[in-house]
C-alpha positions in Angstrom: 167.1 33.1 291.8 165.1 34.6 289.6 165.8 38.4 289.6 163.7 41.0 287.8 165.0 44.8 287.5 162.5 46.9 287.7 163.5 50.2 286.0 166.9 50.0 284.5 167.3 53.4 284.3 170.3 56.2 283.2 172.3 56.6 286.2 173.6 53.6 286.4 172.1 52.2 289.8 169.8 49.3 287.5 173.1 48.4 285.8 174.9 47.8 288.9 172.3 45.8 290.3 171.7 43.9 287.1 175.2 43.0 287.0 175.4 42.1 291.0 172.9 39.3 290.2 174.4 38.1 287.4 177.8 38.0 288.7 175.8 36.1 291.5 175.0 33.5 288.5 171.0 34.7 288.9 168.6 34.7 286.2 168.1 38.6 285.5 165.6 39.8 283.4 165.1 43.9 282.9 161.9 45.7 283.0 161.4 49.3 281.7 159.4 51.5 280.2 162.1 53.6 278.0 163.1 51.7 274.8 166.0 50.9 273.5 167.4 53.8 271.8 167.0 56.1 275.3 168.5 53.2 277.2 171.5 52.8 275.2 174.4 54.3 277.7 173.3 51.4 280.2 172.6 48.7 277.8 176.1 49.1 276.5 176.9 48.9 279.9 175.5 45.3 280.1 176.9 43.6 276.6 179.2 41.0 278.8 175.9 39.7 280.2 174.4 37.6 277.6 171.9 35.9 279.4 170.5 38.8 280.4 166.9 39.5 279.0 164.8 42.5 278.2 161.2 43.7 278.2 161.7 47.6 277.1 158.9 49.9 276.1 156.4 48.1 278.5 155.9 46.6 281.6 153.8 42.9 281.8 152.4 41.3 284.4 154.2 38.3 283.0 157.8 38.9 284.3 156.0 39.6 288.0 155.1 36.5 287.8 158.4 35.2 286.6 160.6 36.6 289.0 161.6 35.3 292.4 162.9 38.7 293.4 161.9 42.2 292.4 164.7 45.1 292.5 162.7 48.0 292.2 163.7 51.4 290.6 163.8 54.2 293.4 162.2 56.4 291.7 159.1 53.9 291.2 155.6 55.5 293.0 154.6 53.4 295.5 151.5 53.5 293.8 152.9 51.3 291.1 150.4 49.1 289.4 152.7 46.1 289.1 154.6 46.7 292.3 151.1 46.7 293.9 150.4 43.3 291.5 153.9 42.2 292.8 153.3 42.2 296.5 149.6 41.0 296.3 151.3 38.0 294.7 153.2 37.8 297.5 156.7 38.8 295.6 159.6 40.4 297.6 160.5 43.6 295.8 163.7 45.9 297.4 165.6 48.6 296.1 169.1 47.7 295.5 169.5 49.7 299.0 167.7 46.8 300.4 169.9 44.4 299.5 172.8 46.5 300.6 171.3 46.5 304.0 171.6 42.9 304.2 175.4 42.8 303.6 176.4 46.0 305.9 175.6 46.6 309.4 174.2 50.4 310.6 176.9 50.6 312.9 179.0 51.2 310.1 177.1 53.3 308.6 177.4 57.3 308.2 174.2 58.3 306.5 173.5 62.3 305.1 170.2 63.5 304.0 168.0 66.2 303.3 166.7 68.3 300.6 169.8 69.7 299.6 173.6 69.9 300.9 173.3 66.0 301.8 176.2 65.6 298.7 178.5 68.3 299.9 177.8 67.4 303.4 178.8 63.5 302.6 181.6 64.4 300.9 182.9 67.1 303.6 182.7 64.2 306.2 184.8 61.9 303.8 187.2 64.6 303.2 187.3 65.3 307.1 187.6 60.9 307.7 189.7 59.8 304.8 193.1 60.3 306.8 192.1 59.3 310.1 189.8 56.1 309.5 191.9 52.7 307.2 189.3 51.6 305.4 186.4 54.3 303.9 184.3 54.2 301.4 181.7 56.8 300.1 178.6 55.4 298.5 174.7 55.7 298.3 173.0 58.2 295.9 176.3 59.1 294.0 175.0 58.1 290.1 175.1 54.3 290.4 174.1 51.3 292.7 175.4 50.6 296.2 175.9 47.2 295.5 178.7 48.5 293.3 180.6 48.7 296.6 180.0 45.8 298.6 183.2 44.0 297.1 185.2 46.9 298.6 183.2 46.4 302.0 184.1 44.4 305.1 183.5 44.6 308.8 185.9 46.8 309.6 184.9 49.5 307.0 183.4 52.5 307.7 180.7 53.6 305.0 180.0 57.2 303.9 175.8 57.0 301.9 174.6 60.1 301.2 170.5 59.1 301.4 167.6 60.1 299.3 164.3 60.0 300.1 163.5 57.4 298.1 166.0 55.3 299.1 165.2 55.9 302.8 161.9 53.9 302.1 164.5 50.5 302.3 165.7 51.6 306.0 162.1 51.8 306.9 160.9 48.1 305.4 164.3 47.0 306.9 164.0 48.9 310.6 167.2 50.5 310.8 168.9 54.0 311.0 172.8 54.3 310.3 174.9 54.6 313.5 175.7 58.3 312.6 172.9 60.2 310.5 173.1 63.8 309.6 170.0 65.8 308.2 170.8 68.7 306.2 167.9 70.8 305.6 163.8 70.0 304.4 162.2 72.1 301.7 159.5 71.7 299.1 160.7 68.8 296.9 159.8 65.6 294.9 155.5 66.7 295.4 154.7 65.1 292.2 156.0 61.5 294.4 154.5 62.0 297.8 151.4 62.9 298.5 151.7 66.4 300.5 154.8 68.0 302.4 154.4 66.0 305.4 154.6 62.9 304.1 157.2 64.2 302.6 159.2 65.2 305.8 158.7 61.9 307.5 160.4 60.1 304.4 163.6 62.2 305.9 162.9 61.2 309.4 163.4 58.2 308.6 167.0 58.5 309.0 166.8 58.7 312.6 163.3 56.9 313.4 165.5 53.6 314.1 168.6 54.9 316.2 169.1 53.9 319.7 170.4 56.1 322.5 173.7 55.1 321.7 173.4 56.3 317.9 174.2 59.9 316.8 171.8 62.1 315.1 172.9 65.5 313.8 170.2 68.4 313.0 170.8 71.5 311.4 169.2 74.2 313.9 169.0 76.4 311.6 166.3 75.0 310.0 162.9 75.5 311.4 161.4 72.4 309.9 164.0 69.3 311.3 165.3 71.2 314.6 161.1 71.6 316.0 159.8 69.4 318.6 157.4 68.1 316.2 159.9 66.7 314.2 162.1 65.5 316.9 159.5 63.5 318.6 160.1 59.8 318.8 163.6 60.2 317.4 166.2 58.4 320.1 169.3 58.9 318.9 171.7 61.8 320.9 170.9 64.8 318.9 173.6 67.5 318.3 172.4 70.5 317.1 174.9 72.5 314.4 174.6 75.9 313.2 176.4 78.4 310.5 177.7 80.2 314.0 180.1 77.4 314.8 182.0 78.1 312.2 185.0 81.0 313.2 184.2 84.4 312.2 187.5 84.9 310.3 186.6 81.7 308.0 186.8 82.1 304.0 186.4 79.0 302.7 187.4 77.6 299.1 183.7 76.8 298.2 181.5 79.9 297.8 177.6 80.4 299.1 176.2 81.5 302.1 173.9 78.1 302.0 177.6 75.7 302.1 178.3 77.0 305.6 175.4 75.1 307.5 177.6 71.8 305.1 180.3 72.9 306.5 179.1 73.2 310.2 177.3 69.8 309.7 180.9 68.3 308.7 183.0 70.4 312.0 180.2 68.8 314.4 180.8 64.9 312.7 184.7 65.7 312.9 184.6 66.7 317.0 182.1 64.4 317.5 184.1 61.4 316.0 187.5 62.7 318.2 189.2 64.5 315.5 190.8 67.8 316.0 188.8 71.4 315.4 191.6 72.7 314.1 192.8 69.7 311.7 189.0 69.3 310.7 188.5 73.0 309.5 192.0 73.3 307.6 190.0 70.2 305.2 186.8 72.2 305.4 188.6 75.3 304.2 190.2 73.6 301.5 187.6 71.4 299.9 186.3 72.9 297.0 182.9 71.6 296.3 181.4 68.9 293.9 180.9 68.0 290.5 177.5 70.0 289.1 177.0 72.0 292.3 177.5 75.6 291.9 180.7 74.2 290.1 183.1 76.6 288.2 183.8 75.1 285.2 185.7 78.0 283.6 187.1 81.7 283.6 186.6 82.5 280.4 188.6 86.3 279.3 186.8 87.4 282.7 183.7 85.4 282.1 182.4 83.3 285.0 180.7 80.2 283.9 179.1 78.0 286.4 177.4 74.6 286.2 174.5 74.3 288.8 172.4 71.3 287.2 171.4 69.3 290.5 169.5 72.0 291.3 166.3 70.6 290.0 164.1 72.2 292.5 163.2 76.6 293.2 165.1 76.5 296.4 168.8 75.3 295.3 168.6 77.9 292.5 167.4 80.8 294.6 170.8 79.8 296.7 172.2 79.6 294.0 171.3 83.4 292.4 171.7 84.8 295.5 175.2 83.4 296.4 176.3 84.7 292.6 174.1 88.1 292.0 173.6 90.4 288.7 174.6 87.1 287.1 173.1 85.9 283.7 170.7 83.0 284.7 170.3 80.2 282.7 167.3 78.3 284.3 163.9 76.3 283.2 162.2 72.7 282.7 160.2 70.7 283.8 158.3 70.9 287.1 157.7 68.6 290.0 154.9 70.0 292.1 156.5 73.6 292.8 155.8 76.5 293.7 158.1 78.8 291.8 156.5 82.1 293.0 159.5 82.9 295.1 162.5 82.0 292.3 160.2 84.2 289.9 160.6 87.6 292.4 164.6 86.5 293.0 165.1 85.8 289.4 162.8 89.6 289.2 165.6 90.8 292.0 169.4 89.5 291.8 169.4 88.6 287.9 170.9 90.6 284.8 169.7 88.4 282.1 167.6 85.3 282.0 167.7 82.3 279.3 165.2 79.2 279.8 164.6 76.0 278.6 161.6 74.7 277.8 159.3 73.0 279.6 156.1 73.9 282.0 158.0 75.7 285.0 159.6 77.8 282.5 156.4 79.0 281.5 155.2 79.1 285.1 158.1 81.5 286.0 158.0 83.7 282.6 154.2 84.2 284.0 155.2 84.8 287.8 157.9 87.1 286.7 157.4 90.9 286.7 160.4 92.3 284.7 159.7 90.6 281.4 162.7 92.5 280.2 165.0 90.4 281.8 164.1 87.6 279.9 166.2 86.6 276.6 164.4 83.8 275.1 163.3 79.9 275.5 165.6 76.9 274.0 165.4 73.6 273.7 169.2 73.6 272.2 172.3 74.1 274.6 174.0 75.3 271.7 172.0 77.5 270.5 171.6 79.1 274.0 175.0 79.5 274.7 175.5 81.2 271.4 173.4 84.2 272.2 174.5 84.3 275.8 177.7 85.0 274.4 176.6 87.9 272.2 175.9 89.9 275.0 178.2 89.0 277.9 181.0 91.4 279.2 184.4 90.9 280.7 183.1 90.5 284.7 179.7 88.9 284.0 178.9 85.4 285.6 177.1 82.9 283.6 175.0 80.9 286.1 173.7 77.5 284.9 171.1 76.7 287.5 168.0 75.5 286.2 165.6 75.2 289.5 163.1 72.4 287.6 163.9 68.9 286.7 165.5 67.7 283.0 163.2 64.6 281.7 162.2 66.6 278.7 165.6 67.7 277.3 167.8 65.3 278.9 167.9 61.9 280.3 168.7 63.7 283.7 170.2 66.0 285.5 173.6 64.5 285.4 173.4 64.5 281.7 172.3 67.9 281.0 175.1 69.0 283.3 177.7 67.2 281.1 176.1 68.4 277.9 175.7 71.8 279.4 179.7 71.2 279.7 179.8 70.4 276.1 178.3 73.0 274.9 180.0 75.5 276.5 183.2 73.8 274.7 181.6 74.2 271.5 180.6 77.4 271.5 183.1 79.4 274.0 186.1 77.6 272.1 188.0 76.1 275.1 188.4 73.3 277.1 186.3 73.2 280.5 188.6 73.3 283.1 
């Protein structure tokens, strides 16, 4: 075939799906609108594929017409001029999800979603599986493309995806829900992609629209949005409700936040559900201490608390965030995505010592939105830099919290890497290893 990515990318799910096709011995051409010098960490990636082509800085309708098959970028609008060229030429476009669907069966399947938790959530239920079920494997929105896993995939495996929105849109075009599907939580995200908050919501749904009576669905009832009858109508899965009260009263976790426990409880209703013990289940729970870039210690420096929150690109992680680690210095800003940041603004106003942005148009949203202007230090568009005058002023006890609430695109080339420079730069200027 003729395969064309559309949107290569930085986080490595374009380069995994370049390379399944050419492994494949398909003709694979790559679409994108970045050039060459942005792309470099996944071109390098690709430099054993020589028959690979390129059309960077651009898209045409040309290679549309070229290609047989159309891999499509999640994060490409639907509203996509040349996706909309694409299907009125009658071209099949998928994610690399799609495909995926093709090779593994839902029954397999354990899928997580939800505005935020789904990552921790997934990897609790892994951490809760890994020792009881032979053959596991964790995949979906982890940084690169599920097709990356397939090779480690037969029919007796039992497959972990943590689920994003976008990526739901392939369960849709292909009519199924995974076996077992957990739904964190719903807030306020992605609004500069979908056209209003309900549209929004029923990209979640999703998850559960295709489930039969003998499928699991499980629904945080703590949340207003997923646990209403409006949003449980025409779902036909059996629904088990979890809630931060199922956990005991005497547990203290490893992993810190008030927000984590409705993870947790999510992860103790998969574990009894699927036969395991309560006890055995919440001894992993207790011990698992979190993930890479969420609310992640990265080191105690002479009493210093520094803490890498980058995924939280949206108001609500970061308010969880500020409020799970009060009177902390705040590092926080960027670029927006259709938020309202009135809320962060009065907890920024409220639980914060200090405040550091980046640049970007949320930044200047919340300076505005904010009442204390004291609290705020200054605006950077240098990690470095930053870092060097939060050190100036920070005291043995003080917790440096590195949770930006707004999306990375002007700085960085994502969140992912703006978590591992913030990393760097803490290196550089703190004089130690991160931890």
């Amino acid at each position: 075939m003729k395969v064309l990515i559309f949107g290569l990318g930085l986080n490595e799910g374009g380069v995994g799906s370049a390379k399944f096709f050419a492994q494949k011995g398909d003709e694979v051409k790559i679409a994108d609108l970045k050039s060459k010098e942005i792309l470099k960490p996944s071109l390098d990636q690709l430099k054993d594929f020589p028959d690979i082509t390129f059309t960077l800085g651009k898209h045409k309708n040309e290679d549309i017409d070229w290609a047989d098959l159309i891999i499509k970028n999640p994060g490409v609008k639907p509203g996509n001029q040349y996706i909309k060229y694409a299907k009125s030429r009658g071209k099949c476009v998928e994610q690399d999800m799609g495909i995926f669907l093709d090779f593994v069966k839902p029954s397999q399947m354990i899928g997580v979603t939800g505005t935020k938790g789904k990552s921790t959530t997934a990897s609790l239920i892994y951490e809760v599986l890994k020792n009881s079920v032979k053959k596991i494997v964790f995949a979906g929105n982890i940084g690169k493309s599920v097709l990356d896993t397939l090779e480690y995939i037969t029919e007796e495996t039992l497959v972990i995806l943590e689920i994003s929105s976008f990526q739901l849109e392939a369960f849709n075009k292909h009519k199924v829900s995974p076996h077992w599907a957990v739904i964190t939580n719903i807030y306020p995200d992605h609004l500069n992609y979908y056209k209003n908050m309900d549209e929004y919501i029923y990209s979640k749904k999703i998850i559960g629209l295709y489930q039969t009576p003998d499928d699991f669905l499980f629904i945080n009832e703590d949340d207003q949005t997923i646990s209403s009858p409006n949003f449980l109508q025409n779902l036909n899965g059996k629904i088990i409700f979890y809630s931060q009260s199922d956990l005991p009263e005497d547990f203290k976790p490893a992993l810190e936040g008030v927000h984590n426990k409705s993870n947790m409880a999510a992860a103790l209703a998969f574990g009894k559900n699927f036969g395991l013990e309560e006890k055995s289940v919440i001894q992993t729970i207790n011990n698992f201490k979190g993930v890479p870039f969420r609310m992640e210690l990265i080191k105690d420096w002479n009493g210093i608390k520094i803490i890498n929150d980058t995924t939280a690109t949206g108001s609500d992680p970061a308010i969880a965030a500020i409020k799970t680690f009060p009177n902390s210095i705040l590092i926080c800003g960027g670029m927006n995505k259709g938020m309202d940041y009135k809320e962060l603004a009065k907890v920024i106003d409220e639980y914060t010592k200090k405040v550091f942005f980046l640049e970007g148009d949320s930044t200047e949203e919340i300076k505005r939105l904010m009442q204390n202007k004291e609290k705020i230090k200054g605006t950077y568009n240098n990690l470095e830099k930053l870092l060097t005058d939060v050190k100036a002023i920070v005291q043995k006890g003080d917790i440096v919290l590195f949770s930006p609430g707004a999306t990375s695109f002007n700085l960085f080339q994502n969140e992912f890497d703006r978590g591992r420079k913030f990393n760097t730069a803490v290196k550089q200027v703190f004089g130690t290893d991160i931890s």
